[in-house]
N, C-alpha and C positions, 0 to 999 in steps of 0.2 A: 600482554599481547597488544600488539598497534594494529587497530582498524580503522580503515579509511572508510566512509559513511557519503556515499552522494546523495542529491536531491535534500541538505543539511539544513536547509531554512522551511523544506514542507512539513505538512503534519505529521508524516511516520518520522521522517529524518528525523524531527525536534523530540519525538519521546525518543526515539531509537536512543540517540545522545545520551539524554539523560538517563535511560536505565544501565549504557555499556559505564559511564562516568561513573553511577552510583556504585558497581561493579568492582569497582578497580582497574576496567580496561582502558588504554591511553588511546584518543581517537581524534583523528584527521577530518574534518568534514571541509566537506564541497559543497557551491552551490554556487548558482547565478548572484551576481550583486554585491551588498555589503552583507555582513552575519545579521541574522534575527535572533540570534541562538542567545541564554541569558549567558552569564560568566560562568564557566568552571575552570576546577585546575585540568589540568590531564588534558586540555581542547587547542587542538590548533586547524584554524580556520584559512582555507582558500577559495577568493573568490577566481573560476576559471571556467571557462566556455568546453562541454565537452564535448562538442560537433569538433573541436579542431584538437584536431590527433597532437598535433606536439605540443600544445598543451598539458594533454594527457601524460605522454611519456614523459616532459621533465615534472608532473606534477612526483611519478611511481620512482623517480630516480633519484628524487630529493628525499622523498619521504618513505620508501619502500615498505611499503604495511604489509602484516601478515597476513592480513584478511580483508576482502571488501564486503560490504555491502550494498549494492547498487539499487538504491531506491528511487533516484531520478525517474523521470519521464516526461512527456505530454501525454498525459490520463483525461484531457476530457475529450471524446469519442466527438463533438461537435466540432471541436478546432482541428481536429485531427483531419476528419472530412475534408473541412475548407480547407488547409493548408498541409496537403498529403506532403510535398517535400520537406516540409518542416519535421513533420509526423517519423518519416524515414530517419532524417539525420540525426533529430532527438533518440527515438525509442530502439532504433536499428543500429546505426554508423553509432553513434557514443556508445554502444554496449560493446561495438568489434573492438574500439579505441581502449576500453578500460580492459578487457580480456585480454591484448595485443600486451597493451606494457605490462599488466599482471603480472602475464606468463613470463614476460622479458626480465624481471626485475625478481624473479623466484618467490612471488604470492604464495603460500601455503591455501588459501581457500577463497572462493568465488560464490559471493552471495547474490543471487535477483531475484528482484521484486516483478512478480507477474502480476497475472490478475484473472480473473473466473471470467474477463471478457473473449479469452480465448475461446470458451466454450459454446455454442448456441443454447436451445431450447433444451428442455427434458433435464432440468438441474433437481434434486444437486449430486453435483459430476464428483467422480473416482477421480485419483491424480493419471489414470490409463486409460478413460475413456476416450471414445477421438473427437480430437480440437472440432470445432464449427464456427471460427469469427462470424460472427454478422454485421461487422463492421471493422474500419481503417485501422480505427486503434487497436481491437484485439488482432487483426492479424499482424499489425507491427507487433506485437508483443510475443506472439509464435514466433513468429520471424525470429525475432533476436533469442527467445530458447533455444531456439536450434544453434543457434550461433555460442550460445551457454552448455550446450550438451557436447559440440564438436570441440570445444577449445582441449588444447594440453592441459587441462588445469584443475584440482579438485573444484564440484562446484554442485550448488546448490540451487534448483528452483523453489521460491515459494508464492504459494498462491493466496493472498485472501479476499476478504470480500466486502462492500461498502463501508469500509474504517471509521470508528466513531470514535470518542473517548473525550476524557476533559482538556479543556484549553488554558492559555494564559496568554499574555502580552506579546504579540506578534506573532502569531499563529493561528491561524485562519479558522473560524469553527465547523466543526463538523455537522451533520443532518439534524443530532440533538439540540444543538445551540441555538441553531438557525429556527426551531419548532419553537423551544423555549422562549425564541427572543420574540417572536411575532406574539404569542400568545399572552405573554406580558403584559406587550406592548396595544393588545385589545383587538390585534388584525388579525381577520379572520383568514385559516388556508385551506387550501384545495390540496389533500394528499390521498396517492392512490392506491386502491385496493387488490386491486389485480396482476400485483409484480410481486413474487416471492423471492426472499433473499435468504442470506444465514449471513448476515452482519458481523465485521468481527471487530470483537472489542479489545482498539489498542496494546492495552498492556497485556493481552493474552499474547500478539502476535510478538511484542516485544519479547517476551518470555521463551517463545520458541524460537526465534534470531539465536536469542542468546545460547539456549541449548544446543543448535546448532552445531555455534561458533568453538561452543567450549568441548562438541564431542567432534568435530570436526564430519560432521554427518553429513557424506552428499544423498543425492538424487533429487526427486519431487517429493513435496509433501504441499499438502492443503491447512493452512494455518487460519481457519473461520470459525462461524460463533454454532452453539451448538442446536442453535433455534431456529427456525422455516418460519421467519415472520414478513409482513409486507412493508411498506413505508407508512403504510395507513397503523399500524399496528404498535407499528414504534413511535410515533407522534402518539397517540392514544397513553401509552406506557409512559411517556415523556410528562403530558399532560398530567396525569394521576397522581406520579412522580410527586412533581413541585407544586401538586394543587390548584390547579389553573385549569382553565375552561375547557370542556370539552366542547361543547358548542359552538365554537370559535372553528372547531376542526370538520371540514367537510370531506367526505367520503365518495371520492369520483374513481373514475378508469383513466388509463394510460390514454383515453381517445380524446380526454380532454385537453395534455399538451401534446400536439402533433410534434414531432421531431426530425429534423433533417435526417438521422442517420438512424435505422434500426438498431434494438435494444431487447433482450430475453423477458418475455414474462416470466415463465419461472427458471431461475436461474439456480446458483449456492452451490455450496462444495460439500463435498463426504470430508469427516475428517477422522476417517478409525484407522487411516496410516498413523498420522502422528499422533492418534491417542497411543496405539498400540509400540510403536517403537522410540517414541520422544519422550511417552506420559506428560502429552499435552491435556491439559483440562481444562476446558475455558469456561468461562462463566457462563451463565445463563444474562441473556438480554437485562432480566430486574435486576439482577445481583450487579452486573455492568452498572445500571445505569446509577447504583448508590455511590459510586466510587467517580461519577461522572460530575456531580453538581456538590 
């Protein structure tokens, strides 16, 4: 099977890659720039803007994949705010452009990457609860489901939530690294107590892509971790982890970084859809975090 993979130089794009590769699926990846991606076989790499539609279409007419996965975006709710037209053409207009040639070019399935920012307060949310953005970027990111729910086209939403997992050489690290590196490094942090999530760790979500892909399964599903923890909680876990100081770690509220754009205290996703029809099992936060350093 050929899957075309956008957003191929970010953090999900680069595992995504590597687990459909290790796999035996042949995969197309996109992304802004030159590749970050390391060598495989089976990988053909385009660098291609995909705010501009023909772009788009001769990328699906060259390469006609059977499947996408559209993991692209503008994900930080901050740049989103400041540059709403950006935010639009990214997260909205690129999603119509890749669904548009999909369809045109006889896609068998249509994969996107959401996110639990669609939802507001009172988490963690059912994949049927109703939407509440509290901000630019989660309702781009409704916006463009609906645009994924109306197309001619088999298709998939999945949802998960604050993504972590191990890193390598060009590939940006996630909230764990970032904990770990300070803490090393003797600087002390401020993480907060008062935001609950259910964190989902990488190769879980990878795992459910892939099921997906191979049962060709649409609707929503929520692909998160199985634990209600805070950021304070996982630094903590982090710390314990590698041996490194807990002291170094201080325990404040979301009051202490003010924020241009509001953000859900308690936030996270249900996820007994795709336990129950995927046999999704994702790890637990410790068990993550052994496979993490």
């Amino acid at each position: 099977m050929k899957v075309l993979v956008t957003g191929a130089n970010g953090f999900t794009g680069q595992h995504l890659i590597k687990t459909l590769i290790g796999k035996g699926f042949e995969v197309i990846a996109t992304s802004r720039n030159e590749s970050q991606l390391p060598s495989y076989n089976k990988l053909t790499y385009y660098n291609i803007e995909l705010t501009d539609v023909s772009n788009v279409e001769n990328l699906f007419d060259l390469t006609r994949p059977n499947a996408v996965i559209h993991t692209a975006a503008m994900s930080k709710p901050d740049e989103c705010s400041a540059n709403p037209n950006l935010c639009t053409a990214n997260n909205i207009e690129a999603t119509g452009h890749l669904l548009g040639a999909a369809t045109k070019v006889g896609t068998q399935h249509f994969i996107y990457l959401s996110t639990d920012f669609i939802f507001g307060e009172g988490g963690p949310h059912a994949e049927d609860d109703a939407p509440a953005p509290l901000n630019l970027y989660g309702a781009s990111k409704l916006e463009a489901e609906a645009l994924v729910n109306a197309a001619a086209i088999k298709a998939t939403i999945v949802r998960p939530v604050f993504m972590y997992g191990p890193i390598w050489q060009n590939l940006r690290p996630s909230f764990i690294q970032w904990v770990a590196g300070k803490l090393k490094n003797g600087e002390p942090i401020k993480v907060v107590t008062d935001q609950a999530r259910t964190p989902t760790y990488i190769g879980d979500l990878c795992w459910g892509l892939r099921k997906i892909i191979n049962d060709q399964v649409p609707g929503v599903f929520h692909l998160a971790g199985k634990d209600i923890v805070s950021p304070y909680d996982m630094a903590v876990a982090v710390a314990k982890h590698l041996n490194l100081p807990l002291g170094l770690i201080e325990p404040v509220t979301a009051s202490t970084f003010p924020e241009p754009v509001k953000r859900a205290q308690r936030s996270g996703l249900k996820i007994d859809k795709a336990v129950s029809l995927l046999g999704y099992a994702p790890h637990s936060f410790a068990a993550a975090l052994q496979k993490c350093f």
